[in-house]
N, C-alpha and C positions, 0 to 999 in steps of 0.2 A: 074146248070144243074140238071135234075131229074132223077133219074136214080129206075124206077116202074117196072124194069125187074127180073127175077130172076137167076138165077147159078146154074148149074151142073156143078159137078165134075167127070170126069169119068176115073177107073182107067186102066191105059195102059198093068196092068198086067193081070186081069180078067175081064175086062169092068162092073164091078161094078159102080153104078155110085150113087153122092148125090145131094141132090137137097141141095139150101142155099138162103137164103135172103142175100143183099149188110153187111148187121152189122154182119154176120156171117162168111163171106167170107173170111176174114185174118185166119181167125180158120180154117178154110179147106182146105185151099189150100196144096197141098203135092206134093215131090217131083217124077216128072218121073208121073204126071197126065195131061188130057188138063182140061182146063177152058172154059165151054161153056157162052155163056150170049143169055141169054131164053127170046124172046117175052110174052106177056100174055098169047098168046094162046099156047105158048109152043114149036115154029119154033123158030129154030137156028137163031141169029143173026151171033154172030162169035166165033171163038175158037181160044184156043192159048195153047200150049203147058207151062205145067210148070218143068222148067228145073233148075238146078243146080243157074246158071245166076239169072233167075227172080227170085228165095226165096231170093237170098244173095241182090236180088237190094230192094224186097220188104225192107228186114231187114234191110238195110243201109238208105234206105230212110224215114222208122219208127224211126229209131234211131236219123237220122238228126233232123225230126221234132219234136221228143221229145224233146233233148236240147234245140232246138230254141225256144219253145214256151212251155214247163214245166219247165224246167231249170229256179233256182234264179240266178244260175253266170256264166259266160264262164266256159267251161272245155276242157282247149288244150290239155291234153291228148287224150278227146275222140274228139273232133275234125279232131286232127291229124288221130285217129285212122278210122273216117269214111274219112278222105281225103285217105288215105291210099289203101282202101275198092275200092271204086270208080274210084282211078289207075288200080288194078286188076281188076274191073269191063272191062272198054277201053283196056287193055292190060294183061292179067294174067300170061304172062312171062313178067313183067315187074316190079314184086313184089315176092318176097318168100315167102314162107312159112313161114321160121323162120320171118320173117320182121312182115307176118301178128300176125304170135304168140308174138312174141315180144310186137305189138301196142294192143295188147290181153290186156294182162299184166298189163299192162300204165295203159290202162282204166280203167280194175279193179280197179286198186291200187286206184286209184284218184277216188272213188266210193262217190264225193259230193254229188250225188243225184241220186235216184234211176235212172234216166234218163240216167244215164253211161254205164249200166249192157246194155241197148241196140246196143251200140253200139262196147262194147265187144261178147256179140253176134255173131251179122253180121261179125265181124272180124273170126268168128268160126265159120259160116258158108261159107264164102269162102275158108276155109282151110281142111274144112273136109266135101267133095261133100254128103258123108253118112249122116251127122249131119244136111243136111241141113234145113230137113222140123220140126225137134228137133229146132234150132236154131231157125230159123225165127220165131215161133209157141211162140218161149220162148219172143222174140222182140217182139211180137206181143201182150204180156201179160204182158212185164215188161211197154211197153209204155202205154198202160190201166192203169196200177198203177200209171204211172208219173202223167196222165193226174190227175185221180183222187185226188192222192196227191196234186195239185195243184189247188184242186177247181173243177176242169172240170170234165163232165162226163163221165165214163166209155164207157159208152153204144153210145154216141158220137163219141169218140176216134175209135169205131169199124168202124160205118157208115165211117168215114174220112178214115180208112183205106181200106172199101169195094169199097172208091171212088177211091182210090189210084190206087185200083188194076184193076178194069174198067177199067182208064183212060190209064195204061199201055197197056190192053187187046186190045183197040181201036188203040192204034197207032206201036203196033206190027206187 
């Protein structure tokens, strides 16, 4: 898919607003903002609200795909911990707090590969709605390093993630 459009960001608190190319758009994204997606000429396509929800699924879904495809070896800690993630996601009385802090923890510990830190993260930002555009922001930088540490490029990892968030933005 191609994706030749651009991104505003506008904020819900003073209607300030940014403009962003797809490789920059995991960087911008903030919480309690909507996401527009911009024709060439500059006509709305569509918006979508970014909430509590979408940073912590961004972060979980950056995190996933870091281990799976920068990751040298499984890491069931952070596996667990983005299974965990993704419960709260579907259900968020269906998971604590403590449980997320806890799977927090795990992942640290088990820090084989920089690839872990993401998914501790996202475990931290579904736990603290404040932290959340800190968090994701942070997942969104720790997985730029995986990629790169693993050969791949930085600036890649970004576009992959501006498609990420598109594709979200589309089926919202």
């Amino acid at each position: 898919m191609t994706y030749i459009n651009t991104y505003q960001i506008i904020s819900t608190f003073d209607g300030s607003t940014e403009t962003c190319s797809l490789s920059e758009l995991s960087r911008q994204v903030k919480l309690n903002y909507i996401l527009c997606e911009l024709n060439a000429d500059g006509t709305l396509i569509d918006s979508c609200p970014l909430d509590h929800r979408a940073l912590v699924t961004f972060a979980v879904e950056f995190a996933d795909y870091a281990l799976k495809h920068y990751s040298k070896q499984k890491i069931p800690e952070s596996e667990a911990c983005i299974a965990l993630i993704r419960k709260w996601l579907k259900n968020s009385y269906a998971v604590s707090a403590e449980e997320l802090r806890v799977a927090t923890a795990a992942s640290n510990a088990a820090a084989y590969a920089v690839a872990t830190r993401t998914a501790a993260s996202a475990a931290d930002a579904a736990t603290r709605a404040g932290a959340a555009t800190l968090t994701a922001a942070y997942a969104v930088d720790v997985a730029r390093k995986a990629a790169k540490a693993a050969g791949k490029s930085g600036e890649a990892e970004y576009v992959r993630q501006g498609q990420f968030i598109v594709e979200y933005l589309r089926a919202a």
